[in-house]
C-alpha positions as CSV (number, residue, x, y, z in Angstrom):
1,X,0.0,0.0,0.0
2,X,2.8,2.1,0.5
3,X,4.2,2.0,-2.4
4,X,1.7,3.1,-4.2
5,X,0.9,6.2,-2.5
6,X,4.3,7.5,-3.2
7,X,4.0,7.9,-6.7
8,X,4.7,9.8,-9.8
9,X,2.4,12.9,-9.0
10,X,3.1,13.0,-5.5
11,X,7.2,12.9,-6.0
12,X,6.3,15.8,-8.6
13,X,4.9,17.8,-5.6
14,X,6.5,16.9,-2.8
15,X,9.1,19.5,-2.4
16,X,8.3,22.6,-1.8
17,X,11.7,24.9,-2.1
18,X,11.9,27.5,0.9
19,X,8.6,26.6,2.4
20,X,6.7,24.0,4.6
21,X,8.6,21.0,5.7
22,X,11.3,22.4,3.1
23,X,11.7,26.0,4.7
24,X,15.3,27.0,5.4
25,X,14.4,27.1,9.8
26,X,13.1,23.6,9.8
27,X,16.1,22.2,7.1
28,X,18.8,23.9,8.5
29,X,18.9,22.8,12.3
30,X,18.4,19.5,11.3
31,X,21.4,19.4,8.9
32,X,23.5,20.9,11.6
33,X,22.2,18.4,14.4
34,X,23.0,15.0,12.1
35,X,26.2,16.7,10.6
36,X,27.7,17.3,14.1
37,X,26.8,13.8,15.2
38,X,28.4,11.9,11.5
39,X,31.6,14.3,12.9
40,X,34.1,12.3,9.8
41,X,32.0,9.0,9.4
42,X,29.1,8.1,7.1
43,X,25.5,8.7,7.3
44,X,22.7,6.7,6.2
45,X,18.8,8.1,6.1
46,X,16.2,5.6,6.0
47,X,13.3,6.5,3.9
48,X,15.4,9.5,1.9
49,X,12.4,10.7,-0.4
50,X,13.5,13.6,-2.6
51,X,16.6,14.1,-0.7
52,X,15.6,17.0,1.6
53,X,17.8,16.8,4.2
54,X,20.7,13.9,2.4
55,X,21.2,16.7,-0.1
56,X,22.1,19.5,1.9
57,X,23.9,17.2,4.3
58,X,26.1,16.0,1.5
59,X,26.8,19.7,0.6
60,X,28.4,20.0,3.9
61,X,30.7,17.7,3.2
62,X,29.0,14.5,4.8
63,X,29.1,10.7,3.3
64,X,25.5,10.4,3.0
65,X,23.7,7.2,1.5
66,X,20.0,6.1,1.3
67,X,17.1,3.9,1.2
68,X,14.1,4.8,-0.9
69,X,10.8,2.1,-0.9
70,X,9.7,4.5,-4.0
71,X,11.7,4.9,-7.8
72,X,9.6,8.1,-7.8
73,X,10.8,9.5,-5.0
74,X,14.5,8.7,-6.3
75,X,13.7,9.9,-9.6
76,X,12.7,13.2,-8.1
77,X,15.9,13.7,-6.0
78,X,18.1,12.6,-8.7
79,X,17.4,16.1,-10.7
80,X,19.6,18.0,-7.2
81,X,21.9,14.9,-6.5
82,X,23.6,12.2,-8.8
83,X,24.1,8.9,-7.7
84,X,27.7,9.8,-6.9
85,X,26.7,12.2,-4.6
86,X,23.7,10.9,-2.7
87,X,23.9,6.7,-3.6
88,X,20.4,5.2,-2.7
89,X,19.6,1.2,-3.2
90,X,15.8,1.0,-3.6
91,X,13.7,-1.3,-1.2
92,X,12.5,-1.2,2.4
93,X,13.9,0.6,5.0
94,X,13.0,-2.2,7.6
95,X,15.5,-5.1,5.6
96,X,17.2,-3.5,2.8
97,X,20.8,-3.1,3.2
98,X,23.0,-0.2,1.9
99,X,27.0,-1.4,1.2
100,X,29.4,-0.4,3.6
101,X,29.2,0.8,7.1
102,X,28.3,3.8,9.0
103,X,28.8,6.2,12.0
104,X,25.0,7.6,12.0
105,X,21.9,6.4,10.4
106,X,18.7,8.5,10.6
107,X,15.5,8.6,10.0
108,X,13.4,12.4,10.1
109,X,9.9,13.5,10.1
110,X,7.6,10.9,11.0
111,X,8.9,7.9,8.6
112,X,9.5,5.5,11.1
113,X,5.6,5.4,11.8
114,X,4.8,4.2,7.9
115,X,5.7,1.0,9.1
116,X,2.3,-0.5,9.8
117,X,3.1,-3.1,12.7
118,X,5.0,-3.1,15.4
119,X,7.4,-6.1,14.0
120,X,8.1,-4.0,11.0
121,X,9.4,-1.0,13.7
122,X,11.9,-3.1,15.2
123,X,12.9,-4.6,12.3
124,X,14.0,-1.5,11.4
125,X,15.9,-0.8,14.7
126,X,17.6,-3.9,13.8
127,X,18.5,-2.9,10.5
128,X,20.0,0.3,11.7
129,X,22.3,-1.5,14.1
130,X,23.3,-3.8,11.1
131,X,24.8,-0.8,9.6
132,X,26.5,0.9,12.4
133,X,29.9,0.8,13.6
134,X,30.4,0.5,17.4
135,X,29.3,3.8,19.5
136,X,27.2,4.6,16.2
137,X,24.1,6.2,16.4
138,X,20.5,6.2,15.4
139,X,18.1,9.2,15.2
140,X,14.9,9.4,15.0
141,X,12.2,12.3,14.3
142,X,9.1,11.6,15.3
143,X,5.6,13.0,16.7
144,X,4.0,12.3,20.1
145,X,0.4,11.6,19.5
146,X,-2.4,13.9,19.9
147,X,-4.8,11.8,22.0
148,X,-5.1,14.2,24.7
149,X,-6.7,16.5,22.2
150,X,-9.0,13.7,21.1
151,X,-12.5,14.6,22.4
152,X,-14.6,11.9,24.0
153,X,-16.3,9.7,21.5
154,X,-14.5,11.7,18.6
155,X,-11.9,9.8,16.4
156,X,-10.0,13.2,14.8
157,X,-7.9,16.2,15.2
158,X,-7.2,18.8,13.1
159,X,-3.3,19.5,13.5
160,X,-3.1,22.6,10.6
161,X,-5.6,25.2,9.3
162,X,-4.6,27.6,7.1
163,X,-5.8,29.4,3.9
164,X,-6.4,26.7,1.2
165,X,-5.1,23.5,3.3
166,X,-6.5,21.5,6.1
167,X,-4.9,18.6,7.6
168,X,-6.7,16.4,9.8
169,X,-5.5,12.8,11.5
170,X,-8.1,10.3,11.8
171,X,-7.5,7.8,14.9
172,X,-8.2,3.9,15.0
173,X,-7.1,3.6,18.8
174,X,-7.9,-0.2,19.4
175,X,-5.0,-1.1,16.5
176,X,-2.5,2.2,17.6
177,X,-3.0,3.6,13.9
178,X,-3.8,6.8,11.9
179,X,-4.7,8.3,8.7
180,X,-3.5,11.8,8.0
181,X,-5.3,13.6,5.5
182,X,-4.8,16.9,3.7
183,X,-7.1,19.0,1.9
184,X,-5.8,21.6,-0.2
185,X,-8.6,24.1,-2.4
186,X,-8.7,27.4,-4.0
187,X,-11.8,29.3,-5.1
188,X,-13.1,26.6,-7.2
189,X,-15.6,24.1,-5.9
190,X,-12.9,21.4,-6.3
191,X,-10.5,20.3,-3.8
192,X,-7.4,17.8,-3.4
193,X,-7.2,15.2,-0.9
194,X,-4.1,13.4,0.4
195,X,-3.8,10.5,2.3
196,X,-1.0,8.8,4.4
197,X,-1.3,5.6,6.0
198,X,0.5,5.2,9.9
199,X,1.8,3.8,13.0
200,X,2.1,6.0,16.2
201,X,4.5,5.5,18.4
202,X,4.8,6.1,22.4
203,X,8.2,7.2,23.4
204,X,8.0,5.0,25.7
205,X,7.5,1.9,23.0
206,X,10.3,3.4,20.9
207,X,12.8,3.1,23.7
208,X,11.8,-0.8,24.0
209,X,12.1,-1.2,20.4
210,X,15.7,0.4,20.5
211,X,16.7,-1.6,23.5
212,X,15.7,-4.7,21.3
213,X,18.0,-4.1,18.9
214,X,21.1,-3.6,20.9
215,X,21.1,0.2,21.2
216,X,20.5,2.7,24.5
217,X,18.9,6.1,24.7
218,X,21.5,8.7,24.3
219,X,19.9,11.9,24.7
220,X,16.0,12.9,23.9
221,X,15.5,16.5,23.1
222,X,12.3,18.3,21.8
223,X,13.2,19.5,18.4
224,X,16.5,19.8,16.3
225,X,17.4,22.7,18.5
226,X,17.9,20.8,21.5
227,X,15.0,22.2,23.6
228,X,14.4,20.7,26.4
229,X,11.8,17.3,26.1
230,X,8.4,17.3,28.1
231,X,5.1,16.7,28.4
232,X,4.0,19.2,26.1
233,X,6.1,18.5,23.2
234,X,4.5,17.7,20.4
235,X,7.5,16.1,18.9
236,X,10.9,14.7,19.5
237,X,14.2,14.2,18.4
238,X,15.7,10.7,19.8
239,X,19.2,10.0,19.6
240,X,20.2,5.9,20.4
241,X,23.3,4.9,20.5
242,X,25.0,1.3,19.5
243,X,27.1,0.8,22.7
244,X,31.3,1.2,21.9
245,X,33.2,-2.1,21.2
246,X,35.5,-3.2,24.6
């Protein structure tokens, strides 16, 4: 399933330069945060789509590899990086492996939770140990879940509103899934919808999925940044670590 919602059309508009996910104060801290932690080594982002944050990396001088489920997605970041400069090998970021080994692997906004199950999860914990060195380390981006915000009997949130786009997750609570939608319009009576198929993740589950796979909590922090983690953030930034050879 999702394969096929990363397609053709949806590669064509994913990016969107200087703006959204794409703008300059949501690309930049993030480049800074994983360049700092690859120090001289190599990095690996599962799940590299157009190359949003592998591209810039790589212009700062980092080794950076990928893994892309979708030859759309590829296709799209091959017209800002050559296979030289950012090498992907298609297939899932759960099992497939990249050649070589690596100092940091990463995964950023959210693409952890399209892996639908649990097992697929920590398979890909697993798989990001398989490519790290000793002491390497494994970050992940992800959102906590809104459930707080969830009003008795009601199964969605709306988490943006703005002129011509709303974007609304659906919950199915029994089986820890949701379904984020977004509706983009204009004047017309026709509008666009979006859909993107998850599972959501306690921080609390993450860790044991980690600790599965051979790795311990290095630091948690709410964004990029490095602002403080609590109960309010609506996101975090989790850095696990592969514990140094003795």
């Amino acid at each position: 399933m999702q394969q096929h919602i990363w397609d053709a059309e949806t590669a064509r508009r994913y990016d969107t330069p200087g703006t959204g996910m794409f703008a300059p104060e949501v690309v930049e801290p993030a480049v800074e945060y994983l360049a700092r932690l690859a120090g001289a080594g190599r990095a690996l982002e599962f799940a590299v789509g157009t190359g949003r944050v592998a591209v810039p990396l790589a212009a700062r001088g980092v080794a950076v590899s990928g893994i892309e489920l979708s030859p759309a997605m590829v296709g799209q970041l091959r017209t800002k990086a050559d296979e030289t400069a950012v090498p992907v090998v298609l297939g899932d970021m759960a099992t497939a492996l990249a050649p070589g080994e690596y100092t940091l692997v990463y995964l950023v906004y959210n693409t952890i939770s399209n892996l639908l199950t649990q097992d697929e999860q920590v398979a890909c914990f697993r798989n990001a140990a398989r490519h790290l060195t000793p002491g390497g380390r494994f970050v992940v981006e992800l959102g906590v879940p809104e459930l707080r915000a969830l009003p008795p009997g009601r199964t969605a949130t709306v988490f943006q509103s703005d002129a011509g786009y709303i974007g609304l997750d659906t919950y199915d609570l029994l089986n820890q899934r949701l379904v984020s939608h977004h509706f983009r319009f204009d004047g017309t009576r026709q509008a666009e919808l979006f859909r993107s198929h998850h599972r959501y993740i306690w921080p609390a589950e993450l860790d044991l999925m980690a600790r599965l796979a051979g790795f311990e909590l290095e630091c948690r922090h709410a964004d990029w940044s490095g602002a403080p983690f609590t109960s309010e953030s609506p996101s975090h930034v989790s850095v696990y670590r592969i514990p140094p050879a003795r």
